[in-house]
C-alpha positions as CSV (number, residue, x, y, z in Angstrom):
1,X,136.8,195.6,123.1
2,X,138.7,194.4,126.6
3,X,135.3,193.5,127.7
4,X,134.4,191.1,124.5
5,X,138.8,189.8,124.4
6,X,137.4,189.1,128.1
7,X,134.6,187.2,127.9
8,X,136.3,185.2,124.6
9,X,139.0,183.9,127.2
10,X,136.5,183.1,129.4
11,X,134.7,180.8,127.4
12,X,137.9,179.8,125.8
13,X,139.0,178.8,129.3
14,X,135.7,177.1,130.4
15,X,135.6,174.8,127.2
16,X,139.5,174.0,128.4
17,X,138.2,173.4,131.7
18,X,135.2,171.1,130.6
19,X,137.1,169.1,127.7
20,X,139.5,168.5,130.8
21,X,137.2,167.3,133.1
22,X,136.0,165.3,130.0
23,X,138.9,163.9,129.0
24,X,139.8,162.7,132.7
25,X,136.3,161.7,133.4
26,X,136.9,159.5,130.2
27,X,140.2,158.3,130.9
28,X,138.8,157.2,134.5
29,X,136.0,155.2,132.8
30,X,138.2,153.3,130.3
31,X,140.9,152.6,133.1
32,X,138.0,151.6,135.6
33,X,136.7,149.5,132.3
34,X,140.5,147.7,131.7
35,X,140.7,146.9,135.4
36,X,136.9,145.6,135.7
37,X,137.9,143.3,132.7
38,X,141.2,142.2,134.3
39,X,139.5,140.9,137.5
40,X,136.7,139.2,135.0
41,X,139.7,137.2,133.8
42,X,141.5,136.4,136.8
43,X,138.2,135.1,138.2
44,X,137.6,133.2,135.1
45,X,140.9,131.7,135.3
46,X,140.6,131.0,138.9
47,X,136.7,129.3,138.0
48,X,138.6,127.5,135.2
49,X,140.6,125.9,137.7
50,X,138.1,124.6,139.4
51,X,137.3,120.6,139.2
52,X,134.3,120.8,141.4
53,X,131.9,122.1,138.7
54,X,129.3,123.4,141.3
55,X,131.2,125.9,142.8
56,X,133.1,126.5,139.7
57,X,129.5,127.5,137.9
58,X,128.4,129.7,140.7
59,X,131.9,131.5,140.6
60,X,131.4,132.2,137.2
61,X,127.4,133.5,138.1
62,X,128.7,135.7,140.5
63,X,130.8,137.0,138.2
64,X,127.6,138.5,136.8
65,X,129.3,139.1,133.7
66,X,127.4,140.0,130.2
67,X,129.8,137.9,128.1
68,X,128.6,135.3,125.9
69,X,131.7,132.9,126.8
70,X,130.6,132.9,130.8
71,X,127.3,131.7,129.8
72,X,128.8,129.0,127.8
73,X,131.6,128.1,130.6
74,X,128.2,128.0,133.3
75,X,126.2,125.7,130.9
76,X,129.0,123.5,130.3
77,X,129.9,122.5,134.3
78,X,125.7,122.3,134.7
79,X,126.3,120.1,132.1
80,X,129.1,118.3,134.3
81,X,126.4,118.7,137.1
82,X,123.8,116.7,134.8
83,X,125.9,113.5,133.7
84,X,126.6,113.4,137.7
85,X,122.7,113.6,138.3
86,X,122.5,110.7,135.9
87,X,125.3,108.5,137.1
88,X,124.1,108.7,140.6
89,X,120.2,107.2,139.4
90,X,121.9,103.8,138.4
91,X,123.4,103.3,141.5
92,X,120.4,104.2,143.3
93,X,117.9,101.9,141.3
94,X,120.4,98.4,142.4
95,X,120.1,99.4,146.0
96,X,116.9,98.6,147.8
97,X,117.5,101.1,150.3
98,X,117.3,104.1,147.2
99,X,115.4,103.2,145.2
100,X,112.2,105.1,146.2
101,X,114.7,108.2,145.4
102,X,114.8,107.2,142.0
103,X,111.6,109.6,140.7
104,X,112.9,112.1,142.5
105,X,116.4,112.2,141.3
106,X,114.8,112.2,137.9
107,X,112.6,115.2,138.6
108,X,115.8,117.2,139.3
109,X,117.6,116.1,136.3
110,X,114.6,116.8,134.3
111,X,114.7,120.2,135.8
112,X,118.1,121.1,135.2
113,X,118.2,120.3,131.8
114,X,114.9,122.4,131.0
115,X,116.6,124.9,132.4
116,X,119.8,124.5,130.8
117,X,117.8,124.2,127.3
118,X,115.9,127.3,128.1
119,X,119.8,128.7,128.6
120,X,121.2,127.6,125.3
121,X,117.7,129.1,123.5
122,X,118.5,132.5,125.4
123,X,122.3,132.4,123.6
124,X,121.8,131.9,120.5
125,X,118.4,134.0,120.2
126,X,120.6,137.0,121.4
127,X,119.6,139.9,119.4
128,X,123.0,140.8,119.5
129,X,125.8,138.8,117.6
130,X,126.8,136.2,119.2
131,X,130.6,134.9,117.8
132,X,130.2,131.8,115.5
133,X,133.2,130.2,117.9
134,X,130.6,130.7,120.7
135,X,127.3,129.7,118.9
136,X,128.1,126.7,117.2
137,X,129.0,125.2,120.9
138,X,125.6,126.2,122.0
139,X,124.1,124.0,119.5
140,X,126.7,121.3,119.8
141,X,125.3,121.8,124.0
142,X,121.9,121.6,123.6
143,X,122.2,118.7,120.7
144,X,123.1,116.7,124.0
145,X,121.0,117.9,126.3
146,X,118.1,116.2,123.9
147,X,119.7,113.4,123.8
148,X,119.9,113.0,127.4
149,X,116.0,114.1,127.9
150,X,114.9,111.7,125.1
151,X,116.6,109.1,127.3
152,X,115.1,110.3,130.2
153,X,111.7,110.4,128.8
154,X,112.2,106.6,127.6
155,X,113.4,105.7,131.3
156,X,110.7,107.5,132.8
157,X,107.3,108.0,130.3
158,X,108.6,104.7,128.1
159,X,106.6,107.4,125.3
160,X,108.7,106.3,122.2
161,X,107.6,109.0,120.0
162,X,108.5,112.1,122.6
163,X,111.9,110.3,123.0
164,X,112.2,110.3,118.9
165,X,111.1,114.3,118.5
166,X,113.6,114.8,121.3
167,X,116.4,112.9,119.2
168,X,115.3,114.5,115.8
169,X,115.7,117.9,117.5
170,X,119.0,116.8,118.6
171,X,119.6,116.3,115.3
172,X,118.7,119.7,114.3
173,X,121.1,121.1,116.7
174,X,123.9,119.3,115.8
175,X,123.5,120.0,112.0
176,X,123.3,123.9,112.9
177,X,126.7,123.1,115.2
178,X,128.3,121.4,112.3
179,X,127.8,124.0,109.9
180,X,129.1,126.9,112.6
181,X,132.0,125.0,113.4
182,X,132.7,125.5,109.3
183,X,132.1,129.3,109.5
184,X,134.0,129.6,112.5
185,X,138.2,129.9,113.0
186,X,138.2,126.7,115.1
187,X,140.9,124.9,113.8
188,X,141.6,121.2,114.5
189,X,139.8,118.1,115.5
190,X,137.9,120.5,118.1
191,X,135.9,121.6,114.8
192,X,134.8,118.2,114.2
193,X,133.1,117.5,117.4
194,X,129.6,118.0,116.6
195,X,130.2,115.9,113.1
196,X,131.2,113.3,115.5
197,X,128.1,113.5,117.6
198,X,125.3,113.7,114.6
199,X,127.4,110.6,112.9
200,X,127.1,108.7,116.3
201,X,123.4,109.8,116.7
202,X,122.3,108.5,113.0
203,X,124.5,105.5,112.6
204,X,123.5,104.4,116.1
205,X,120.0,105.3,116.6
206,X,119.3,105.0,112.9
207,X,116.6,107.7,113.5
208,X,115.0,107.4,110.1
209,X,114.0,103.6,110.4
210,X,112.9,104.1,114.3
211,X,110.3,106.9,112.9
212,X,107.1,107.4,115.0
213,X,105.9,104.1,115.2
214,X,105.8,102.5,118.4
215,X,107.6,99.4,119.2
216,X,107.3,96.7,121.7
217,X,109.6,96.6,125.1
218,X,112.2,95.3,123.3
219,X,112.7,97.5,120.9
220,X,112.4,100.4,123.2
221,X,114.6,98.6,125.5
222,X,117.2,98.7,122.7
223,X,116.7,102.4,121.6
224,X,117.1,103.0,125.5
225,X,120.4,101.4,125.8
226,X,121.7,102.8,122.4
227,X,120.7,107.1,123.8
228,X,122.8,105.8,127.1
229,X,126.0,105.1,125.1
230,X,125.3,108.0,122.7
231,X,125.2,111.2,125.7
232,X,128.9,112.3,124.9
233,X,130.7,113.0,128.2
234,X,131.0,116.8,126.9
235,X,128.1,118.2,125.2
236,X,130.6,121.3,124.3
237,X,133.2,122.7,126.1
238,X,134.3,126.5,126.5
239,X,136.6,129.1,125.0
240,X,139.7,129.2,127.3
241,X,139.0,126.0,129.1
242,X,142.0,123.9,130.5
243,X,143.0,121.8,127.8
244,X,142.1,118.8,129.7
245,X,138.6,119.6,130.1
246,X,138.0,120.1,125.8
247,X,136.0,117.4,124.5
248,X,138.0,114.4,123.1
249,X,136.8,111.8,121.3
């Protein structure tokens, strides 16, 4: 009977002694977790800070951080990163001396935004759900980064009707932005942005009498000009941004 009382309290003790080791092996985790996550926001705050977008995007990389907001806040300063790439070729194309870099700077635009489309896919094709405050920026993102290639694509392949399937698709997006901003909790004008963008894009472009025809120079010329005024100056913006770096229009 001492002998079985015995080994009772011995396994009575060694479950103590395991849900103890448990419990603190737990605890450590979750603190280890908290204090992870505060250093993920102080560096986000610090990146936020940041008006250089280069090294604010590759702050936020190194970061290496598996939240859908840091993808958003690196996609929108390579977005930054892209309007720069585009406001540097017209420059370059009046001066003699740059204007056999012209090509190439539009090779490196073009690659950027292939890759930042690729980005956006990779978002909101997450099997996981991504938050509607998150996704419908996304959309709102990659809307402009088709505007911007179909502009490209009419600056550099003058092919009309690639330059129209790009703006169609930017249509798409915008529409699928639109209708997330409407699910979402975004409150405000904020929730309006991509309504502002498709309204621009149709009443501007006029997308349903340019069709797949092709024009003359002219008339290219014209839909060229028109994309250049339509690439908003934020094609989103992210969650916890500075409030001087949302998108105002």
């Amino acid at each position: 009977m001492n002998k079985t009382a015995s080994l009772i309290w011995s396994v009575l003790a060694l479950l103590f002694a395991v849900f103890g080791i448990w419990q603190m092996s737990r605890y450590t985790d979750l603190h280890r977790l908290e204090m992870n996550n505060r250093h993920i926001r102080h560096e986000l705050e610090l990146a936020d800070r940041l008006d250089d977008p280069a090294p604010a995007a590759e702050r936020y990389r190194k970061l290496n951080a598996p939240f859908s907001e840091v993808g958003l806040r690196i996609l929108n300063r390579e977005w930054q990163m892209a309007l720069d790439d585009l406001h540097r070729i017209g420059p370059a194309r009046g001066n003699a001396a740059l204007q056999s870099d012209v090509p190439a700077l539009f090779a490196a635009l073009k690659t950027r935004m292939d890759r930042m489309a690729d980005a956006c896919g990779a978002l909101v094709n997450r099997e996981e759900a991504l938050p509607e405050k998150v996704r419908w920026r996304v959309y709102n993102l990659r809307g402009a980064i088709h505007l911007m290639a179909a502009y490209t694509v009419l600056e550099t392949e003058q092919n009309e009707k690639k330059a129209v399937g790009l703006m169609k698709a930017a249509i798409s997006d915008f529409k699928s932005a639109v209708a997330g901003a409407d699910r979402s909790e975004t409150a405000g004008p904020k929730r309006n942005i991509p309504r502002w963008n498709l309204e621009l894009l149709v009443s501007r472009a006029n997308i349903r009498k340019i069709g797949f025809t092709r024009t003359d120079a002219q008339r290219r010329l014209d839909l060229r000009e028109n994309l250049e005024t339509m690439i908003p100056e934020r094609g989103g913006y992210a969650a916890g941004e500075p409030t001087e770096r949302k998108v105002e229009k």
